[in-house]
N, C-alpha and C positions, 0 to 999 in steps of 0.2 A: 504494500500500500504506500501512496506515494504521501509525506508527510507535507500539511499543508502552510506553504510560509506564513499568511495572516488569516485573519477572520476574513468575511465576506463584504461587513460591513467596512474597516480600514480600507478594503480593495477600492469599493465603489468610492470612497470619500476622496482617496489620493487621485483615481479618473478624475472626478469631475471637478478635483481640480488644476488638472489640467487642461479641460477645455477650451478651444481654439488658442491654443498653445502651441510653440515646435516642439514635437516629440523627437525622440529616437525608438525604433522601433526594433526590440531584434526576436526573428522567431526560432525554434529548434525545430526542423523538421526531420530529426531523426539521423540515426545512421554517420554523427559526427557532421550533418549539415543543418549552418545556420545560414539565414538568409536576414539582412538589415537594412532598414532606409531608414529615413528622415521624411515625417509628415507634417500638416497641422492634424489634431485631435478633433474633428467636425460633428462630431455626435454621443453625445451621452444618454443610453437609453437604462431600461430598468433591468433585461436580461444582455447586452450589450452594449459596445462602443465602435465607432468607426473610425479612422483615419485613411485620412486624405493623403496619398504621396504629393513631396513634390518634385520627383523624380518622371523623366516621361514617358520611360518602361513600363509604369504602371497604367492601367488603364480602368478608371473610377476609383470608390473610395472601395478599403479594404474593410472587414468587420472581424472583432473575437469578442469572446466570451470574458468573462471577469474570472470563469474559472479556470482558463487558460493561463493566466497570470498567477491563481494559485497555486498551477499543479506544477509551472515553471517553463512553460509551451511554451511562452508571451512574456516578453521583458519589456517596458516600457518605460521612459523616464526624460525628463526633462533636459531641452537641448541646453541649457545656462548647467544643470548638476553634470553632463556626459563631459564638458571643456575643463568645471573645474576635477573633475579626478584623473 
């Protein structure tokens, strides 16, 4: 069982405050591949969130889950916290 980093609620709180913010976005898609860009955060919903790249590989906005981010799929954070570490 995969141990989970926070509550449910911390998760959603830390989202929505980053909405329409620059994110960093990185995801694990298994098998030692991660995949990363750089969005704005365009949507904060009750079972989701969206980001918007702003890269022009991507085409529309992308969506995860809150419990993606619990389980560790989904790393999200703030482009000012990713310069300073």
């Amino acid at each position: 069982m995969i141990k989970p980093r926070s509550d449910l609620g911390t998760v959603k709180k830390t989202i929505k405050s980053y909405y329409q913010k620059q994110v960093n976005v990185t995801v694990n898609l298994g098998r030692n591949k991660k995949t990363s860009f750089c969005g704005e955060l365009s949507g904060v919903y009750p079972a989701l969130f969206t980001v918007r790249p702003n890269e022009t590989g991507y085409l529309g906005k992308t969506s995860y889950s809150y419990a993606e981010i619990m389980c560790g799929t989904v790393d999200v954070r703030l482009l000012e916290e990713e310069n300073l570490a």
